[in-house]
C-alpha positions in Angstrom: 0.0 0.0 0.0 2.9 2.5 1.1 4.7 1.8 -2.3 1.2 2.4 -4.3 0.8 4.8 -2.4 3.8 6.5 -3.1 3.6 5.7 -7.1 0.3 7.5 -7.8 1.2 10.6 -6.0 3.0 11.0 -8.2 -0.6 19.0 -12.9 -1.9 36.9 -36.5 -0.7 40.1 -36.6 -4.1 41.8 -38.1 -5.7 40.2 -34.9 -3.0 42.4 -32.9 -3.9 45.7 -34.6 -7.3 44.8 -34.3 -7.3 44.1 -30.3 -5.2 47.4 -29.9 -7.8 49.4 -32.0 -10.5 48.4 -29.6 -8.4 50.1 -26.7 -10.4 53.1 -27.2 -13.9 51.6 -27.6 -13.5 49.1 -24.5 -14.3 50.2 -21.0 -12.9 48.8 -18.0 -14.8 46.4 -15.7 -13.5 45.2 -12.9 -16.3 42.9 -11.4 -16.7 39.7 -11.3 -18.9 38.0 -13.8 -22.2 36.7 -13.6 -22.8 33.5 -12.1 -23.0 30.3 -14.8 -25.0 26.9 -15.5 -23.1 24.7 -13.3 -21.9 22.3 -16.3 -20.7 25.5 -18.1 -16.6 26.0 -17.3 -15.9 28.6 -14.7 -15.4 32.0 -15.8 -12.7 33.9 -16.1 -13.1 37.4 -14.4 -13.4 40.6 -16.8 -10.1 43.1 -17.2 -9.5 46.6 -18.3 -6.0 45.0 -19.5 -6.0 43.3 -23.5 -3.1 41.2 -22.8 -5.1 38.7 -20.3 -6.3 37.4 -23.5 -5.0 34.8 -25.9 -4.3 37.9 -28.1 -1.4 38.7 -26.9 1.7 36.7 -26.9 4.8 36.6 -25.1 7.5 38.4 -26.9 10.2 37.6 -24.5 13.4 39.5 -22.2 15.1 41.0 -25.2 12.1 42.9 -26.7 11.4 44.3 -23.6 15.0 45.3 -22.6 15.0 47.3 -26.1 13.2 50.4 -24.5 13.5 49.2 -20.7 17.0 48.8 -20.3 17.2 50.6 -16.9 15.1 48.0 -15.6 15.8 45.1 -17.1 19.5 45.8 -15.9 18.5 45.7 -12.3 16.3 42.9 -12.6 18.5 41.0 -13.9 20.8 41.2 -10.7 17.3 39.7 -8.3 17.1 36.5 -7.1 14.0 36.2 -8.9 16.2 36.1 -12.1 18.1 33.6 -11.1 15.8 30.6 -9.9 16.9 28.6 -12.6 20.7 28.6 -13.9 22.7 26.6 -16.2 25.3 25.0 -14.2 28.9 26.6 -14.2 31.3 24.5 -12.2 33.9 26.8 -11.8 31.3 29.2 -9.7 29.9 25.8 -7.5 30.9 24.9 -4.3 33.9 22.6 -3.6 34.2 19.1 -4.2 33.1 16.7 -1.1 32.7 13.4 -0.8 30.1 12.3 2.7 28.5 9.2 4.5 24.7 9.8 5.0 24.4 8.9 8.9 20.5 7.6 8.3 20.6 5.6 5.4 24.3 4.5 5.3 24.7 5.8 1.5 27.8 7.1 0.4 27.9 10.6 -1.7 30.3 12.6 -3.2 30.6 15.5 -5.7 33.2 15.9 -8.4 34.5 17.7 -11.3 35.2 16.0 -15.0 35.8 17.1 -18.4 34.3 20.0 -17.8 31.1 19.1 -15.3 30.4 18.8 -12.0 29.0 15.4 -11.4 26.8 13.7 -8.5 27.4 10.1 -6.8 25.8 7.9 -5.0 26.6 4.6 -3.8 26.1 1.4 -1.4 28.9 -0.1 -0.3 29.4 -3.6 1.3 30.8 -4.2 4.8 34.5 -4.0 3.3 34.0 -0.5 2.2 33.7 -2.2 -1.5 31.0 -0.4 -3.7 28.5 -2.9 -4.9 26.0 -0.4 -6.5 25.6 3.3 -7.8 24.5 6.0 -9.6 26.2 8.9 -11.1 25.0 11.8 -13.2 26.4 15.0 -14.5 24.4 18.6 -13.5 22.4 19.9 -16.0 20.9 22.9 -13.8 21.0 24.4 -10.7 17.5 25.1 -8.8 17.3 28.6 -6.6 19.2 31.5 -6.6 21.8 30.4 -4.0 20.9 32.5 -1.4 19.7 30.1 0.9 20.7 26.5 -0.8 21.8 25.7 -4.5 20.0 22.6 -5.4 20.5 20.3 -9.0 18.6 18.6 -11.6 20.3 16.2 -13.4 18.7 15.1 -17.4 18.2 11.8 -18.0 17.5 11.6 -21.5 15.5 14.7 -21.4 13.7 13.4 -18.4 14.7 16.1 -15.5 14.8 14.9 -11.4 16.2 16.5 -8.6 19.9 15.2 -7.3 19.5 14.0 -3.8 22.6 16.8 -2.9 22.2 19.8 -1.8 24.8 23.0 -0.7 23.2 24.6 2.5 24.5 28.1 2.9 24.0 28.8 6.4 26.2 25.4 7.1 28.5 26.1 4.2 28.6 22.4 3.2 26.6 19.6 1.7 24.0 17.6 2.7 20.6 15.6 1.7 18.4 17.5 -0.3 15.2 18.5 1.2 13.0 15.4 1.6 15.8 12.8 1.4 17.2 12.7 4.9 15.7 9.0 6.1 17.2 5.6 5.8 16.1 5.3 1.7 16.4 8.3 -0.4 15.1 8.5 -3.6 17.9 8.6 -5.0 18.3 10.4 -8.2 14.3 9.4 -8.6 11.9 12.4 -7.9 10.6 14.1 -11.1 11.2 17.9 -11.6 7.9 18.6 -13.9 5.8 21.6 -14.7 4.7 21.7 -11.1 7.9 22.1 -9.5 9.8 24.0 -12.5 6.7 26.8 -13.1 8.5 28.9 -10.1 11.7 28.6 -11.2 11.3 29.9 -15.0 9.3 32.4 -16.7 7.7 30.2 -19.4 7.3 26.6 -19.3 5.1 24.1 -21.5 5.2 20.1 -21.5 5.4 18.9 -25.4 2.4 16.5 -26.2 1.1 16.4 -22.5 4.7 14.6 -21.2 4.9 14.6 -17.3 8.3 14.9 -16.6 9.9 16.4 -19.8 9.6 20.3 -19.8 10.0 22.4 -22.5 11.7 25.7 -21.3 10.5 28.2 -23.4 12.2 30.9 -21.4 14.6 30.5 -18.8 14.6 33.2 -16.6 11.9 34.6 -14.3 11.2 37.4 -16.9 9.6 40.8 -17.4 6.1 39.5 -18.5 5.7 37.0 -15.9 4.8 40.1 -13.9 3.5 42.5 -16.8 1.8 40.3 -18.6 2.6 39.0 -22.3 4.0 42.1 -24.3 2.6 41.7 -27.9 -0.1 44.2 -27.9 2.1 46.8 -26.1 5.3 46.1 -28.6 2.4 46.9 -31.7 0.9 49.5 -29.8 4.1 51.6 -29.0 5.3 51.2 -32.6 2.3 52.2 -34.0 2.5 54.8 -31.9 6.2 55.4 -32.5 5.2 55.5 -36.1 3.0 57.9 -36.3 4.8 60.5 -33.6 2.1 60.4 -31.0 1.7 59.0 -27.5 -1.0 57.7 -25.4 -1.3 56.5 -21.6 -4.4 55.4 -22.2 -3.0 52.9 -24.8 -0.4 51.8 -22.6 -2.2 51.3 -19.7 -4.5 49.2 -21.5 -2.0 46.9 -23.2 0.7 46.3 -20.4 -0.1 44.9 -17.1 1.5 47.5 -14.5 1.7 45.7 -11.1 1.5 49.2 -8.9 -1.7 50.1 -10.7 -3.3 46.9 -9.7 -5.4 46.4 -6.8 -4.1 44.4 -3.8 -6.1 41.0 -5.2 -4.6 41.6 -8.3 -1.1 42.5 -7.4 -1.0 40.0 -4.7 -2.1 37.1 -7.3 1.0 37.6 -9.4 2.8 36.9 -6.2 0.9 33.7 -5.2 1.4 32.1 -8.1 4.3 30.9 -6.9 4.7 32.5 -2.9 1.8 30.9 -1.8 0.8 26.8 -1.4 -1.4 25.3 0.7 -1.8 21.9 1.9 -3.3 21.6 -1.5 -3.7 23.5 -4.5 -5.8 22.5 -7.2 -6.4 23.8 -10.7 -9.3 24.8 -11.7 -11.8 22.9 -13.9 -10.7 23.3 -17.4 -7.9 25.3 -17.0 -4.0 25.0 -16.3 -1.5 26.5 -14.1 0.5 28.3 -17.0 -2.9 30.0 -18.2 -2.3 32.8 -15.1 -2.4 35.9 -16.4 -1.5 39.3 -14.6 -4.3 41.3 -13.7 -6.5 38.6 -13.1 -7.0 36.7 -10.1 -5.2 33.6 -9.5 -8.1 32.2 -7.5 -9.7 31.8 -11.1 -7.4 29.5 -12.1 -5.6 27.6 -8.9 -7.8 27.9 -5.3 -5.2 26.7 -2.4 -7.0 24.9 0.7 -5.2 24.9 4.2 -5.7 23.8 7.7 -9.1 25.4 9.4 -6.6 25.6 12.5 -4.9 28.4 12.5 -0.9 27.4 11.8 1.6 29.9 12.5 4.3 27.6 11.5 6.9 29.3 8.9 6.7 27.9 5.6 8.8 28.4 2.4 5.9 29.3 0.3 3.8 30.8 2.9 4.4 34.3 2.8 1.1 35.6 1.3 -0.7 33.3 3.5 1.3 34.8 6.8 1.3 38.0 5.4 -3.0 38.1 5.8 -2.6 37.0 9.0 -0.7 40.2 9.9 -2.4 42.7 12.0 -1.0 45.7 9.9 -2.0 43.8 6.7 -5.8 43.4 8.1 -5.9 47.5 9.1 -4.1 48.6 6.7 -5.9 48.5 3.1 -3.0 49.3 1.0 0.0 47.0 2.4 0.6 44.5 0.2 3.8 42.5 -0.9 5.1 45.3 -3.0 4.9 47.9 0.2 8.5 46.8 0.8 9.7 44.6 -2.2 10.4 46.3 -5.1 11.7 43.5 -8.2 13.7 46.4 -9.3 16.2 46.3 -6.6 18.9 44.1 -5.2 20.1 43.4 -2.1 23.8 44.1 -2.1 26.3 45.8 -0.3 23.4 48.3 0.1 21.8 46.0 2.6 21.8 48.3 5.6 19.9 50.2 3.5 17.1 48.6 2.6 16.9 47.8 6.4 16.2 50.7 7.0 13.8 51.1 4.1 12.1 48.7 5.9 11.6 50.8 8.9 11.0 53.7 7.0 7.7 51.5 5.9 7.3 50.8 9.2 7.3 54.3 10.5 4.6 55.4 8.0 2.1 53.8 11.2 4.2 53.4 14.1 6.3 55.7 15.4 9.6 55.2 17.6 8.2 55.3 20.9 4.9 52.8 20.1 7.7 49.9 20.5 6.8 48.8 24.1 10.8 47.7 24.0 13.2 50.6 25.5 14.9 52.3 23.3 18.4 51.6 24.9 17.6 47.8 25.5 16.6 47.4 21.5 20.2 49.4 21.2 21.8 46.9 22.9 20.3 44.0 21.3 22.0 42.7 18.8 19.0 43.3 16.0 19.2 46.9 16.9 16.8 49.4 16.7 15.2 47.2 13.8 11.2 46.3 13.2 11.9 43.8 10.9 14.7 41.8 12.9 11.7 41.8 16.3 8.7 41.9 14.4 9.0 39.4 10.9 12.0 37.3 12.3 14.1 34.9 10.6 12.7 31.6 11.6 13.0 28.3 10.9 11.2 26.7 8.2 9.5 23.4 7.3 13.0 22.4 5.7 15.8 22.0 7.8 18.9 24.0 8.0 16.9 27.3 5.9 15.3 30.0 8.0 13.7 32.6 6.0 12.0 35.5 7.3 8.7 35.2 8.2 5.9 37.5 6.7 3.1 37.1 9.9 4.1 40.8 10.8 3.4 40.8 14.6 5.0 39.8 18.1 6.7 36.5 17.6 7.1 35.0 21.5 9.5 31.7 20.5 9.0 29.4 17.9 5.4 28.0 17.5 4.9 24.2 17.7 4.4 22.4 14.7 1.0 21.4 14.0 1.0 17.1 14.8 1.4 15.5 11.1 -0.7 12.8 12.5 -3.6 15.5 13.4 -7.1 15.5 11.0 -7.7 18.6 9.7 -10.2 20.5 7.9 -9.5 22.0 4.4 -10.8 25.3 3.8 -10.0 27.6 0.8 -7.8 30.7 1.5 -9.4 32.4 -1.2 -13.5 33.4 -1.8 -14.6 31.0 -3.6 -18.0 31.9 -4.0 -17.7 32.6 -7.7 -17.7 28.6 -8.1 -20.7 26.4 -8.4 -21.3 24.2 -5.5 -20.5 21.3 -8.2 -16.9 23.2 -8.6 -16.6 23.7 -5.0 -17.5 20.1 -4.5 -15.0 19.1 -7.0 -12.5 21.0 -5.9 -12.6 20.3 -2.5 -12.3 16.7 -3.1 -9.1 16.9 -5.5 -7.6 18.6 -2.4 -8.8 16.1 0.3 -6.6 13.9 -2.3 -3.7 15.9 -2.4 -4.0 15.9 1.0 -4.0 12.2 1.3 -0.6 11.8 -0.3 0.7 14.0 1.8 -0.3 12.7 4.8 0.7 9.5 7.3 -0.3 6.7 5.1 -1.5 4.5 8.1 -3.5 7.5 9.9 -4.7 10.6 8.1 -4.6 9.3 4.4 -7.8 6.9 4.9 -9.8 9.7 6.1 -8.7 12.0 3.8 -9.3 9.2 1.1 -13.3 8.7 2.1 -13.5 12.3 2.2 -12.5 13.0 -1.3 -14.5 9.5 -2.4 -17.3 11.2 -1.1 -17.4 14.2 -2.5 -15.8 13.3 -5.8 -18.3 10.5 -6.1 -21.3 13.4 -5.9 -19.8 15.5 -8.6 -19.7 12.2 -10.8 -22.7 10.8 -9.6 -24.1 14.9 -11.3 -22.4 13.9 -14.8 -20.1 16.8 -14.8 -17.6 16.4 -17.5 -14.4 16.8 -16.0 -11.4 13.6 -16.6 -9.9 14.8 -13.9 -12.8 13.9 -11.4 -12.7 10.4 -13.2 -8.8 10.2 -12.8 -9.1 10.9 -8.9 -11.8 8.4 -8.9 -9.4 6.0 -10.3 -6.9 6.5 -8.0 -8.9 6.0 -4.6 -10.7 3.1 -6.2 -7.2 1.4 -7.1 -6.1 0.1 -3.9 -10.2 -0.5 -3.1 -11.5 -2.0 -6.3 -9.1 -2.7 -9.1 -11.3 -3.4 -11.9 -13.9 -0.1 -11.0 -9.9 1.4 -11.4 -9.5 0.0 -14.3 -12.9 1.4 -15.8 -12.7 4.9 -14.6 -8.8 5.0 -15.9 -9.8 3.9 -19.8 -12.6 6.5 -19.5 -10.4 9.3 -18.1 -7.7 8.4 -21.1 -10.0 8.5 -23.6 -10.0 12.3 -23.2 -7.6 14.7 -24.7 -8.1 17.5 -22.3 -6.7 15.4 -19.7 -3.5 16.9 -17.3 -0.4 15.4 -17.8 0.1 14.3 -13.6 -3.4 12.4 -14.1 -2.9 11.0 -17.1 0.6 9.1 -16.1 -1.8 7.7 -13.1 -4.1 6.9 -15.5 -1.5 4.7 -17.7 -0.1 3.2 -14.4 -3.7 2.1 -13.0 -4.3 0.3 -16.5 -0.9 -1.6 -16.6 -0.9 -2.2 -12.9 -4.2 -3.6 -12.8 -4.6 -5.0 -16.5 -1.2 -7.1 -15.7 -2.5 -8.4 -12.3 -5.8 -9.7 -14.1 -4.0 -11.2 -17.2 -5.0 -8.5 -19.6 -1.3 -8.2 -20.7 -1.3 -7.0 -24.4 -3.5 -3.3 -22.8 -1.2 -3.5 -19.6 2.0 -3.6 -22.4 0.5 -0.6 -24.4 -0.5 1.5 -21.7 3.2 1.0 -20.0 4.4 1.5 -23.1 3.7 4.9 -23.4 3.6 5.5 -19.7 7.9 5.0 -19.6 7.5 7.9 -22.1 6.4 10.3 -20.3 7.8 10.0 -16.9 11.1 8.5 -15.5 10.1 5.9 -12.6 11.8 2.8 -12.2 8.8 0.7 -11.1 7.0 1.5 -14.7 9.8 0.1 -16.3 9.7 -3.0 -13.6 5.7 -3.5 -15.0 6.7 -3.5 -18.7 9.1 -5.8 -18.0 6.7 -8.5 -16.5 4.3 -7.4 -19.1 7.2 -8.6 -21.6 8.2 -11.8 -19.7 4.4 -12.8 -19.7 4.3 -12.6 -23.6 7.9 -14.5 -23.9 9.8 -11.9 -24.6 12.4 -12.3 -22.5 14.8 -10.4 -24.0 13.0 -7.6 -24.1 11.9 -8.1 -20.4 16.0 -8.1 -20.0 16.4 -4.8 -21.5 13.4 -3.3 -19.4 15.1 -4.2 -16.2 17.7 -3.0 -17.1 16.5 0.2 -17.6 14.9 0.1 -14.1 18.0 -0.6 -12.4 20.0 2.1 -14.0 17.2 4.7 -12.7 16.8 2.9 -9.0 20.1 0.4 -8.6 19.3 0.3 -5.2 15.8 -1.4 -4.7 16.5 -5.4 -4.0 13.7 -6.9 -5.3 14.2 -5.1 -8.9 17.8 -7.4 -8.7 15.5 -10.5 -7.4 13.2 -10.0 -10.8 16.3 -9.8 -12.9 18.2 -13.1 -11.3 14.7 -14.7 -12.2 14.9 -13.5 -15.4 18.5 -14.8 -15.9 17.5 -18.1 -14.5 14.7 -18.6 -17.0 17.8 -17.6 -19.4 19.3 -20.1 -18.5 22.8 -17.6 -17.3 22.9 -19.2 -13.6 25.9 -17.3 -12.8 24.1 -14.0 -13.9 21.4 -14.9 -11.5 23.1 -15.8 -8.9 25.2 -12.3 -8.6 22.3 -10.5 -9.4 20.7 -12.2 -6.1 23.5 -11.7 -3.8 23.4 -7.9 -4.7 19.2 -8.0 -4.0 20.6 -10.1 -0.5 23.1 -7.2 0.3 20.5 -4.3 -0.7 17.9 -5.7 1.8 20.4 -5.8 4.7 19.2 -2.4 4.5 21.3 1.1 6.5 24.6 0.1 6.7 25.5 2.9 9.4 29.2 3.7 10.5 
């Protein structure tokens, strides 16, 4: 169940002139619209601003640097800018090599021909190495300020490198998530959902889960202003004819500072705020966001009724709201101190004290209830930042970012108990939504929630809570695959062959997101294997390995193969498997049976002392 589990957790150029021309004859709206028939898609809320519609196109960094070079320049030096990098190894940190204490794993990191590489290994009682894996860096993941993470490309197939260089410790270690006693290795996927903060354009070709097409690198100027077609054609029209108009502008280009606080703060969330679970909306897709309109219409996050003060690393519009100052003050928002058109430098003292300047606008000196003399003599100084948004600790270890619940912060708050049963509730209104949406949505987050949660405690409950309500929305014919995929998932480990149903039905659609339809295929070979139905479990696995890199699809396909009596093929598949996970035993036991029908006995029998050794599990020093 665990290992299930884990596997299914696994989201014309006349037309231009034409959109411009209607600048003048269009008048802004800014409410919501009109409720809809609940089968109808949800809407998408009206805008004064052309480019939130699919006339306008992204024209990329270089266009826009042509007439904003001023601003481009200091953008450029943000950490935004740099959340995705190609790797240089003469700027990474120095070569180490480490034994990870919990799972007994031996790593190291190295320079050849030109790339850093990263190892991994198992060792036998000697200090011999029986297994590994080794990959050269094809990126590096954040802008360094806090970690510099790695993604390795297999094949065009991009995952995460269990290393990781911790700045505050100035040294290696385990990647977030991989300290326990078996890492994933060089395993976990890095697909849209993890990559969509880390670039400013990103597609997947032909609905591939776990093979991103970058269509532009950097965090750029439109991911905040919007695609910049309309305004390009609009200022060289304008250009042109010797004229200029605000009006036009305005109208064509997204500017964040003219934006209410919703507005402003959705281009934010996109990627500053997650929940316990976010979920895309019915019919849309994360990379549909558009500034100036409100990300609730496309993604609605769900959190913990309970109040949970804990930091997080994408929490801060989420603490931010909780904030006193943010609740009484209608105009703070996240802009009130970051600008994207600044850096913090060897200026920092500065911007401290921009920060209090920001502060001082409401409070003055002698609000502070803290003597001026003792706040002197405190190491944080006279400061409202350093007292009142702390750097604390965050859900990963060894990274403490400041935390954005401006207020008095008395210690660090408990963490909330994994094991605890919570109730989701939307941080957004979500009253625009059907109560067939709202139903739908809520479910699709109880199941989020399910995979996230202690498989022997919480994930049941959450399970029969997303059953339930997923089962209404179906049980109302609303055509949504995604609703049908869910199904499919809860009903696998319940009722394979009402699985098995709901997983053709959900493929049959084209509409269908990339994460459910790799589910999807994996339901169908699973469970068409297991009931003899081995020709559909072959094709579906088939085209499953070709869209996601997981070494247990490539285990299937290889039964699949064996049952046919293909057993060279079946040979070939394992090996495939073992080169993405060498360290899973019973992967070696299926290839020392395969040998053994082979007839290679002494091929068998090394492969099953290695699956012998691998199961002897930590081999701690």
């Amino acid at each position: 169940m665990q290992r299930k589990h884990w596997q299914l957790g696994a989201a014309a150029a006349v037309g231009v002139f034409v959109a411009v021309a209607a600048i003048r004859l269009r008048a802004p709206a800014d409410k919501r619209a009109a409720p809809t028939p609940e089968f109808d898609l949800p809407q998408i809320s009206e805008s004064p601003y052309l480019n939130v519609s699919s006339a306008a196109d992204y024209v990329g960094i270089a266009v826009c640097a042509e007439c904003h070079a001023d601003q481009h320049a200091t953008y450029r030096a943000t950490a935004h800018s740099r959340a995705l990098a190609d790797l240089d190894p003469a700027v990474e940190p120095r070569d180490a090599a480490f034994t990870h204490a919990r799972s007994g794993r031996v790593y190291s990191v190295y320079r050849d021909q030109g790339s850093m590489h990263h190892h991994e290994a198992v060792q036998d009682g000697h200090g011999n190495e029986i297994v590994s894996s080794d990959f050269p860096i094809r990126y590096l993941i954040g802008s360094g300020r806090h970690t510099r993470s790695y993604l390795i490309d297999d094949d065009g197939f991009l995952a995460e490198s269990p290393l990781t260089w911790f700045v505050s410790r100035h040294d290696w270690g385990m990647s977030p998530g991989y300290d326990n006693p078996s890492p994933l290795g060089f395993e976990r996927a890095a697909n849209t959902g993890c990559l969509i903060c880390h670039v400013g354009r990103i597609a997947n070709p032909a609905g591939v889960y776990q093979k991103a097409t970058i269509l532009e690198q950097p965090i750029g100027c439109e991911r905040c202003h919007g695609p910049g077609s309309l305004h390009v054609a609009e200022e060289r029209a304008l250009r042109d004819e010797g004229t200029e108009s605000k009006a036009a502008r305005q109208a064509t280009i997204v500017n964040p500072a003219q934006l209410s606080r919703e507005l402003a703060e959705s281009i934010c969330a996109q990627c500053h705020l997650r929940g316990d679970a976010t979920v895309v909306v019915r019919g849309r897709r994360l990379t549909d966001f558009r500034p100036g309109l409100p990300f609730p219409d496309f993604a609605i996050n769900y959190h913990s009724a309970v109040a949970d003060s804990t930091m997080k690393v994408v929490g801060h519009v989420e603490q931010l709201r909780a904030s006193r100052c943010y609740q009484a003050a209608s105009q703070l928002t996240c802009a009130t101190c970051h600008s994207l058109h600044a850096t913090r430098s060897s200026a920092d003292g500065e911007i401290r004290k921009n920060y209090v300047a920001v502060c001082r606008k409401c409070h003055t000196a002698e609000s502070c209830r803290l003597d001026l003399a003792l706040r002197l003599r405190d190491k944080r100084g006279d400061d409202c930042v350093a007292c009142h948004m702390p750097q604390a600790d965050t859900d990963i270890a060894h990274i403490a970012f400041t935390h954005h619940r401006i207020g008095v912060h008395t210690g660090d708050a408990p963490r909330p108990d994994a094991g605890e049963i919570v109730e989701l509730v939307p941080f957004d209104d979500v009253s625009q939504f059907s109560n067939l949406d709202r139903d739908r949505n809520l479910g699709l987050a109880y199941l989020e929630l399910s995979h996230k949660r202690n498989p022997v405690s919480g994930a049941p409950i959450y399970l029969d809570r997303a059953l339930t309500l997923l089962e209404r929305v179906r049980a109302q014919d609303l055509p949504d695959p995604e609703v049908t995929a869910a199904l499919a998932q809860i009903y696998w480990a319940r009722d394979p062959q009402v699985a098995l149903q709901l997983a053709r039905e959900a493929l049959e659609s084209d509409s269908l997101s990339a994460g459910s339809r790799v589910n999807c295929l994996f339901v169908v070979g699973d469970t068409a294997l297991a009931t003899g139905q081995v020709e559909e479990a072959r094709l579906a696995l088939e085209k499953l390995v070709t869209l996601r890199r997981l070494s247990e699809d490539w285990l299937l396909l290889a039964q699949c193969r064996e049952r046919a009596g293909d057993l060279h093929a079946a040979l070939r598949d394992l090996a495939r498997a073992i080169a993405i996970a060498p360290f899973r035993p019973h992967i070696h036991e299926a290839l020392a049976q395969l040998h053994e029908k082979l007839g290679d006995a002494e091929a068998a029998a090394k492969e099953r002392a290695l699956a012998g050794e691998l199961a002897k599990g930590p081999r701690r020093k």
